[in-house]
Structure formats: C-alpha cells, structure tokens
N, C-alpha and C positions, 0 to 999 in steps of 0.2 A: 701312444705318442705318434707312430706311424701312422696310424688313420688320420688322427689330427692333421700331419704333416699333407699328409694326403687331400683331405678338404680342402686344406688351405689353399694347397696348389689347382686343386679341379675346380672348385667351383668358383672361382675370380676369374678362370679361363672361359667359363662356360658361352657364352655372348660370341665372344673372339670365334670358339672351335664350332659354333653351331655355323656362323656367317663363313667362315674357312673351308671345312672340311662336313658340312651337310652342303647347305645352299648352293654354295660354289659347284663342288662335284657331283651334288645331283643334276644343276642344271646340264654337266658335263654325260651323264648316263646313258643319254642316249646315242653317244658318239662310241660307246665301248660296247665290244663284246662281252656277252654274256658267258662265263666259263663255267663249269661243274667246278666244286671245290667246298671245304668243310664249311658245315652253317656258324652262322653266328651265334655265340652260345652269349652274351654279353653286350647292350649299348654301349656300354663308357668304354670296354676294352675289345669287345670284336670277337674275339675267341680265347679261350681261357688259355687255349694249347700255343698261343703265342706267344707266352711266358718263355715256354722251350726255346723259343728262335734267339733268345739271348746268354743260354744257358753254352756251356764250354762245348756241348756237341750237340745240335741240332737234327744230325743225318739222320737218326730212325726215326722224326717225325716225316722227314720228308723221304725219306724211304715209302714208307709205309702212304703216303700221298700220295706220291709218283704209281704207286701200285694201283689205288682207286681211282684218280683224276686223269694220269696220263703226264705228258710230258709241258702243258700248260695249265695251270688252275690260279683258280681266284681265292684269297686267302680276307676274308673278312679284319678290316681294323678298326679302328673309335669310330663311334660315331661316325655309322651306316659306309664307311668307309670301305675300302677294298684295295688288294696287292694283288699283281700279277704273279704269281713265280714261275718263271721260264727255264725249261731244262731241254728246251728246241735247241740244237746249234744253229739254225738257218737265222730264227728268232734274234735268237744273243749275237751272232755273227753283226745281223743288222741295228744294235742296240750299239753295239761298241763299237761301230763303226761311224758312227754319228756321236758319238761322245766325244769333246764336250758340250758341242754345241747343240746337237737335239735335243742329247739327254743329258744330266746334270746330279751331281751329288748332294741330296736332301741335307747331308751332315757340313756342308762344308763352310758353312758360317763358325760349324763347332769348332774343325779343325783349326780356320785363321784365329778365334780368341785363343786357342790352344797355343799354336803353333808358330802364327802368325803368315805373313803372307807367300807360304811356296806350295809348292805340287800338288800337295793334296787338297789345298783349300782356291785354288785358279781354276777359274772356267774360261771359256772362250778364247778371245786373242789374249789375254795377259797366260793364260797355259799353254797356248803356240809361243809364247815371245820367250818365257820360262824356261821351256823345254827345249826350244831350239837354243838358247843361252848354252844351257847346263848338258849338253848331249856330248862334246868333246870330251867330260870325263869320265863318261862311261863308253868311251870307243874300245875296238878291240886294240888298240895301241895303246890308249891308256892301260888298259887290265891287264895285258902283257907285261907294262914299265912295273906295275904293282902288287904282279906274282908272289916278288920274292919278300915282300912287306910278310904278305899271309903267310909264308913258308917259317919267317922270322916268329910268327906269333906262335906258330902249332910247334916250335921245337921250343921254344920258351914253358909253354905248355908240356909237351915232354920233358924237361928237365925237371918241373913240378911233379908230376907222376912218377918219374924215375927212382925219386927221393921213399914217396910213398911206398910203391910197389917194391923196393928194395928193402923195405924196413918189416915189410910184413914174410908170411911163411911161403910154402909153396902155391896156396890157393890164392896170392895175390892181395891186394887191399882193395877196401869197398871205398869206391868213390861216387860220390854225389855230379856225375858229368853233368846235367845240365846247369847247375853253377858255375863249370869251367866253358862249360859252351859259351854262357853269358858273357865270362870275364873276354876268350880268349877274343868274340864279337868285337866286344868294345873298345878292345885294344887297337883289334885291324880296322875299323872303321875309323878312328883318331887318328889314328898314324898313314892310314893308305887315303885317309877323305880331306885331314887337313893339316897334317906332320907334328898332332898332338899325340903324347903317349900317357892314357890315362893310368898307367901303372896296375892294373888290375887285378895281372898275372903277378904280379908282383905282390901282391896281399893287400895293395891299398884301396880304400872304398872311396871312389870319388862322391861328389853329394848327390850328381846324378844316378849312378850306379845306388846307391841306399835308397831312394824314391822309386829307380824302377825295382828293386826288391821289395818294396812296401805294399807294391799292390799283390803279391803272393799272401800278404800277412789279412789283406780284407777281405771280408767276408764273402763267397760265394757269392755270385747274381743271385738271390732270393725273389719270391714272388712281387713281395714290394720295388724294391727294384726293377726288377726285370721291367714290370710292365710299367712304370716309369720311362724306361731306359724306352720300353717300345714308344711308347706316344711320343715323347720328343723329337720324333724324328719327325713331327707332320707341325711341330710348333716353329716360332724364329729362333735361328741359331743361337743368339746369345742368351735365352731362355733358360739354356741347358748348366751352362757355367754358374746359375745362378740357385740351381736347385741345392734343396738341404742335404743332400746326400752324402754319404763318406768318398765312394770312390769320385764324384766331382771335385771334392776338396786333395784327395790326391792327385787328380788331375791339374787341379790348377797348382801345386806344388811342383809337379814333375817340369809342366812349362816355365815357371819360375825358375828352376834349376837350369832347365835346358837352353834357358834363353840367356843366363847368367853364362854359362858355358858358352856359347856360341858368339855372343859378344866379345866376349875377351878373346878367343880365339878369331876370331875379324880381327879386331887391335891388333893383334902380335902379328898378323899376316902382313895390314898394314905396314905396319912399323920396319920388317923386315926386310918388305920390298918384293910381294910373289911375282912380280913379272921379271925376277930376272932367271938369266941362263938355266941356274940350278932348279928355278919354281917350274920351267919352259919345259924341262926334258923330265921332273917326276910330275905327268897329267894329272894331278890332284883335284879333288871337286874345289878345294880354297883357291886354288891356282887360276883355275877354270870360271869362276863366283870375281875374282879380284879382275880379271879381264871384261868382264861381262859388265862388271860396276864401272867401268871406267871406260869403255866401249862407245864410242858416236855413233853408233848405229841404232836400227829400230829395233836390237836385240838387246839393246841396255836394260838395267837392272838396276833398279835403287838399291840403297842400302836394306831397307826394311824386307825388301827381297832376299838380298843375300842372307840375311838372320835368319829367316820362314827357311830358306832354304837347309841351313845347318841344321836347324832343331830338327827339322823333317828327316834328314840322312842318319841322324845319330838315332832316331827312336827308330827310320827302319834299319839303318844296319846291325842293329841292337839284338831289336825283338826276332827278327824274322828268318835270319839267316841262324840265331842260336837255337830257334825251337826246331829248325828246321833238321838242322847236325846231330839235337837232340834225339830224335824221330828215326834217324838213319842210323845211328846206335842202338836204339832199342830194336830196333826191326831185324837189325843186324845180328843183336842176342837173340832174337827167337830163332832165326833161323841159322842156327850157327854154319851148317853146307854153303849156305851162299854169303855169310860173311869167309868163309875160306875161301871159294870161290875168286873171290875179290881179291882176299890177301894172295893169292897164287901170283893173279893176274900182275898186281902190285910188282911183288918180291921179282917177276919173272922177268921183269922187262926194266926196272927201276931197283936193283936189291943196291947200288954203288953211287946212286946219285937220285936227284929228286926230279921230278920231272918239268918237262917245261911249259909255258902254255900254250904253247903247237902240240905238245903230248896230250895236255886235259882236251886239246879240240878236237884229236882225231883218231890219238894211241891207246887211248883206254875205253873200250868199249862197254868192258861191264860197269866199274866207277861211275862212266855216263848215265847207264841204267838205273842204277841207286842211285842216282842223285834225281832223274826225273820219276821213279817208282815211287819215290819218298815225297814227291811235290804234286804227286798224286794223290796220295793217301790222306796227306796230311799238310796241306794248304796253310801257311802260318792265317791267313785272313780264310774265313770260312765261310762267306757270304757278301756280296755288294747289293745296293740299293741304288737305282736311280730315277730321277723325276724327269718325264718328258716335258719338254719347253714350249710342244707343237702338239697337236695330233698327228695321227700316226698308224700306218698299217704294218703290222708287222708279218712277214713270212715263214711259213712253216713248211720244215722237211716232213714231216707227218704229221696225217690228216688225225683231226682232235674231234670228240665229238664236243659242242654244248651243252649248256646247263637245259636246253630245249629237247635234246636229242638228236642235232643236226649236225652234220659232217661240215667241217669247215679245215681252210685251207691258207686262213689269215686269220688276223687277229687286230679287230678297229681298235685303234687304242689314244686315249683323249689327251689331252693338255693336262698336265696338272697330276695327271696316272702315274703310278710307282711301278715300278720293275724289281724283283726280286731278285740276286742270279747267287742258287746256294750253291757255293763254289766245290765244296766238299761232295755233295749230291753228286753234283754235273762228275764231279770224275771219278764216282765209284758207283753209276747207275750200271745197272744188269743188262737193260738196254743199248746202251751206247758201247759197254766193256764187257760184258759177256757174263755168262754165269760165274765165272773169278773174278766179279769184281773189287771184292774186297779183300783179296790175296794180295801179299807183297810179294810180288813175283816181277824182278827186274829183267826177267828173260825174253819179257812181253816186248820188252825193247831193242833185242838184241838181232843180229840178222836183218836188218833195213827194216825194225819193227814187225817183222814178218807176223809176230803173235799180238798183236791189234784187229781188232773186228774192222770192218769194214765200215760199223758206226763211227768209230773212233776216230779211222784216219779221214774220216769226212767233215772234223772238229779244226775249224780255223785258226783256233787260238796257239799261241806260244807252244811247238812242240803237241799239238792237238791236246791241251789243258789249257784251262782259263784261271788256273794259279795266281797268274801274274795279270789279269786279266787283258784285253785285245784293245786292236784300233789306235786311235792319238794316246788313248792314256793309258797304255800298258806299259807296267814298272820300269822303269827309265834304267833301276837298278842289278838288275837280273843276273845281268853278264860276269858283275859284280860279286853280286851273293854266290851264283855258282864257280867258280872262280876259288871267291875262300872253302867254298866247304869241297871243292878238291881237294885243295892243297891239305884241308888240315885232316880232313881224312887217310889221304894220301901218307900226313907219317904215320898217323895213329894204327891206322890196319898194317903197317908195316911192322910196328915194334910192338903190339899189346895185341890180345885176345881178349873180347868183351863175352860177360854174358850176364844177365839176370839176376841179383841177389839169391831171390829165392827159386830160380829155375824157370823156362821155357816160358809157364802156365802164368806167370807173375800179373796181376790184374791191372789194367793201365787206365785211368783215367784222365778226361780233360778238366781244366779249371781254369776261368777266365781273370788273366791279370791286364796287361794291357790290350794280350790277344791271346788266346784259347792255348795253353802249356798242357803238356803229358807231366803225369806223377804216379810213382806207384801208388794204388790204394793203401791208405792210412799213415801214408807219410805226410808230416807236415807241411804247410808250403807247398812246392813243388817239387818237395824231389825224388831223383831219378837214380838209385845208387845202382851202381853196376858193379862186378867182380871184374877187377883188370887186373891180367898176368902177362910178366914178359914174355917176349916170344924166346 
C-alpha cells in the first residue's frame, strides 16, 4: 500500500520536479562551487543516508561527515539535486545575517497552511513589520513583570510532586517529568502569553494539549516517511498538507486545535478591553498583538496576523522550552555532583525566598551554565534549512579543500541553493568545542566562559550557539524560555533530588513528535521517569 501511495505521489510530479529541480538548477551549476561530500547513492532520493536527517538524532551522521568532508560539504538530494551543509561560523554568520531577505525558509508555505500567517511562515518586510509589532513582549521589562507567572506555575507543580513524593517510602516516587514539563509549559505560556490558564497542572487535558500528546503515539519517521518528509521541502508548500500520511493528518488536527484555541482567546481579549491600565502594566504577548491590531502605524497587524501569531507562541512555548527542562533533568541525573553543585549554589544564596529576575541575570552563575550547556547539547530544533533568493558568495574562516582538490576560501553559492545549518553538529563539533564536545559540562561556561576554545568564542550566534539561530530572525522568544526554565528549576533543585530510574547508565533516546523529545529506552511514548526525593 506504501509503494502504491508512493507512485502515486512521484510519478504525477515527475514533469513538474524534472523542469524545477534538474533544468532549473543545472542551468544554476555552474555558478556553485563544487564541494567533496557523500556520492549519490539514488536518482529519485539522493542518497539513502538522508533518511537519517529526519530521524530524532541526526548528529553521528554528520559527525562522522564533518570528519571526512570538513566543515562545508555538498550532500546529494532528488534528482541530481544538491545541499550545502555548513558548519563554518564565518559562513552561517553570513547566511543569517541576510535572513530574511537573501536567504529564505523552503518550509514556510508549510508553516502558514499550518499556522497561519506569523514568524515563522513571514519573510521579508511582513517579518520586519511582525517582529518589530511583537518585540515589546518579549523586552526585558516585560520578562521581569512575568517572572512571577513562572514561579506561580513551578510551585503549583510542587504541590503536585509533594502529594506524590510524600505518599511513597524513602526512595521517593517515580515520576514521568517530561509529562509535567509539558503541562507545567502550557500553563506558563497561557497565562504569561495571553492570561489563559489551560489548567494542565491541574489534571485537565485541554484538546490542544491531547493532539500535542498524539504525536508521541505515531509512529517513528520510518523510511517511507522519512524520505517523503526529505523531498517535500524542494516541492510547493501546500503540497505537503496534502500528502497521505498520518503525522500530516495530525498535523492539520493540531492547527485546527490550535487555531480554535487562539481565536477564542482574541475574543475574550477583545471583549475585555487589553489596552486598559491592568492589560498596560502585565506586557503580555495578547496585550502587545491587541495594540499592534489596532495601531495606525506601518507596524499594524491584521487580525489573521494576530491568530498566526498565537498558534505560533503556543506550539513554541509548548514544545521547546518543556524538552528543553526535560534535558536539564536528565543531564542533571547523570551527573548527580553537578546537579548538587547547583543545588548549593540555589539553597545558598535563595534558601528564604525565590529569586528575582536581576538574580537569574547576574546572581546565579552556575544555573546560567545549565541552562546554556543544556541548549547546547540539546537544541529543541536540530537543524534549519534555507533557500538562497540571489546568488551568493559565501566566507569561510577555514580554508576547505574541493571535490577537485583545490584550496578554497569562498564558497559561489547560486539562486535557488539550499543551506543546511545542523544545529546540534554546529554546537558539539570537536573542532569548534574541543575534544569535550559532547560532555555536559556547564563549567565551560563559568568564569567569563574561560573554558570555551577559542573556536567557540569566535561563533556569533546567541551566547556563541546558533540554538536559537542568528540575525533578523533569531527566536524573538528566548529571553522568554530562559526565564521559565529558571524559575522552575530554581524550586525544583531546591526542594527534590532527581536521578535516573534505573541509574546513571540509563539509555536515552530521541524520537520525533513535533520536534525530536528524549525517552528512556523502551518506555513507551516519551517517557522520562526519574526517582524524585525530598530534600
């Protein structure tokens, strides 16, 4: 039946992708360098091993790349096609720096049928007009007024855990954290993003919250998939929405959800009246969306805006900051010296009150660590792709050799060219982070980052990681995300000791639901159960 599915879809495209993606880009050929990088093992697909790039962890293929190619190579796709992957900072520096407008997001047709029209689906001036609209709610005056939101969520949380860990023996009770990560997410983003409280922590399953648990219940990216999911990104956006596949049909449930949600919460905003006194002084994103809609300026915003814009915060405040909390617990269990560490740090300075957000900016210096050690390791988005608009020369801080043998120092790169930037690579390469690069070691950070290679601190991006990735269009949200997974770490390492069901050793894998989650091996879904004991 897959194969079927499969005919169906290739070869009624065939005509389309030969005049698109040969004719087009060979005519393009001769304006691009030629790079070393794996052969084509496949016409229709490129190379087999690009199955991997959609699979929950990608890094030991591009590991094992970066070892034979170097820090730029050309990666074979359909029909005679080719991908740049870039793990130059000079390179990337220059890619994101000209984003949106050089370079441009292959997917972002997918996003707005998804989403509809905010951040992540605007290019050009409607993503200047967008983002300068929506930046007042993510100032550091806003994240300060909405500290104590997050603080409200992770003691709510504690009192869930309290119940638990009180009912079991000395060894504490096993809890499934990244399920409370999710809830405790959902809550702060509702209530700090638009003064909705989805109840989560509370036991209730909202519809959204059941859809983004559904995509734990489908299937693994599978090879049919997979290499599906690869080709679509060189077809038209709306293409993708259309395909036979399950995780498309939960995806257009989850927008359905999300946009049901985001609508009503516009209404009640509405209706309430967010421009007065009280909406002024909590900087809320609805707050900040209701001014922007009703603004005479050239930074007004339609309605259909302001929805693209909801759906967009709730799926990233959701997914990104709970895998991300998730990740910093587990890391945390392995190394149980530097989760004390941390708790010292906590208890020693904070054991009588909670901190402030002048504290998370300047007073906690290992917390800090863990929070950017953990956004290092474990990227919630693990790769971006973008399409150049123009031709293009790109700069290199090291010399590469060619698929010819020749030393080069640029990179001609054509109209129409894709850029690869594997985000996870980029910030656990050997090269750029040292023989530890794949250690969770937040001390790299401590001391004016003293324990940073000198590759490292030459990386432009946000805190020298491209995490969050760089330029116009680096995450609007950050300040944000890091912000709550202070605060709620901040009680957690106060009051509980985490560590590992089965010990240190415990096997961790990724699995892709909306975006690539940690699970222990052979637990179902995603989860993450850990032994928590009071302190």
């Amino acid at each position: 039946m897959q194969l079927y599915i499969l005919e169906l879809i290739c070869i009624p495209l065939a005509t389309w992708l030969v005049h698109k993606l040969v004719v087009k880009r060979l005519r393009n050929a001769y304006k691009s360098t030629s790079l070393a990088g794996p052969p084509s093992t496949s016409l229709l697909f490129g190379i087999r091993a690009s199955e991997g790039l959609l699979r929950g962890d990608p890094n030991k293929m591009y590991e094992k790349w970066e070892k034979e190619y170097g820090s730029a190579y050309q990666v074979p796709g359909p029909f005679w096609t080719k991908r740049y992957v870039l793990l130059d900072p000079k390179a990337l520096a220059h890619v994101f720096s000209r984003t949106p407008f050089g370079y441009t997001r292959p997917g972002a047709q997918m996003f707005l049928r998804i989403f509809g029209q905010g951040l992540l689906s605007a290019e050009g001036e409607t993503h200047k007009r967008q983002r300068k609209a929506l930046t007042p709610a993510f100032s550091n005056a806003a994240i300060r007024s909405l500290t104590s939101i997050f603080f409200d969520s992770a003691y709510k949380l504690k009192d869930v855990w309290d119940s638990e860990v009180q009912s079991e023996d000395a060894n504490g009770a096993v809890i499934d954290v990244q399920q409370w990560m999710n809830k405790t997410s959902l809550d702060s983003i509702g209530l700090a993003g638009f003064g909705h409280d989805f109840h989560a922590l509370d036991g209730e399953r909202s519809e959204v919250q059941k859809v983004f648990d559904s995509f734990a219940l489908a299937p693994a990216v599978g090879k049919f998939n997979g290499v599906i999911t690869f080709i679509v990104t060189f077809l038209p956006g709306g293409l993708f929405m259309r395909l036979p596949l399950k995780r498309v049909k939960l995806f257009t449930s989850l927008a359905t959800r999300i946009r049901e949600v985001s609508e009503e919460l516009w209404r009640k905003s509405k209706v309430e009246g967010g421009n007065d006194e009280k909406e002024s002084k909590v900087r809320s994103a609805i707050g900040t969306l209701l001014k922007a809609e009703s603004a005479s300026t050239e930074w007004k915003i339609d309605v259909d805006e302001v929805v693209g814009q909801i759906n967009e915060l709730i799926l990233a405040g959701y997914e990104t900051t709970s895998i991300t909390m998730t990740w910093a617990l587990i890391e945390l269990s392995r190394h149980p010296e530097k989760q004390e560490r941390l708790r010292k740090e906590l208890l020693d300075l904070f054991s009588a009150r909670d901190p402030t957000h002048d504290d998370f900016s300047t007073g906690l210096p290992y917390l800090d660590s863990v929070l950017r050690e953990t956004l290092r390791l474990h990227p919630p988005v693990t790769q971006l792709i973008r399409t150049a608009e123009e031709d293009d020369v790109l700069p290199l801080s090291m010399p590469l050799i060619n698929a010819s043998g020749m030393p080069l120092n640029s990179i001609s790169f054509p109209k129409g060219g894709q850029v690869v930037v594997p985000i996870r690579a980029l910030n656990t390469s050997p090269t750029l982070w040292g023989p530890d690069a794949l250690e969770f070691k937040p001390e790299r950070w401590m001391d004016d980052e003293s324990g940073l290679t000198e590759a490292a601190r030459a990386i432009q991006g946000y805190h020298h990681l491209f995490t969050f990735g760089d330029g116009p269009r680096i995450c609007i949200g950050r300040a944000f995300a890091g912000a709550e997974f202070k605060a709620v770490l901040s009680v957690l390492l106060r009051n509980y000791v985490f560590e590992l069901r089965d010990g240190p050793q415990t096997p961790i894998e990724t699995i892709m639901t909306i975006l690539p989650r940690p699970k222990v091996v052979g637990e179902k879904g995603y989860a993450v159960p850990l032994r928590v004991k009071a302190i």
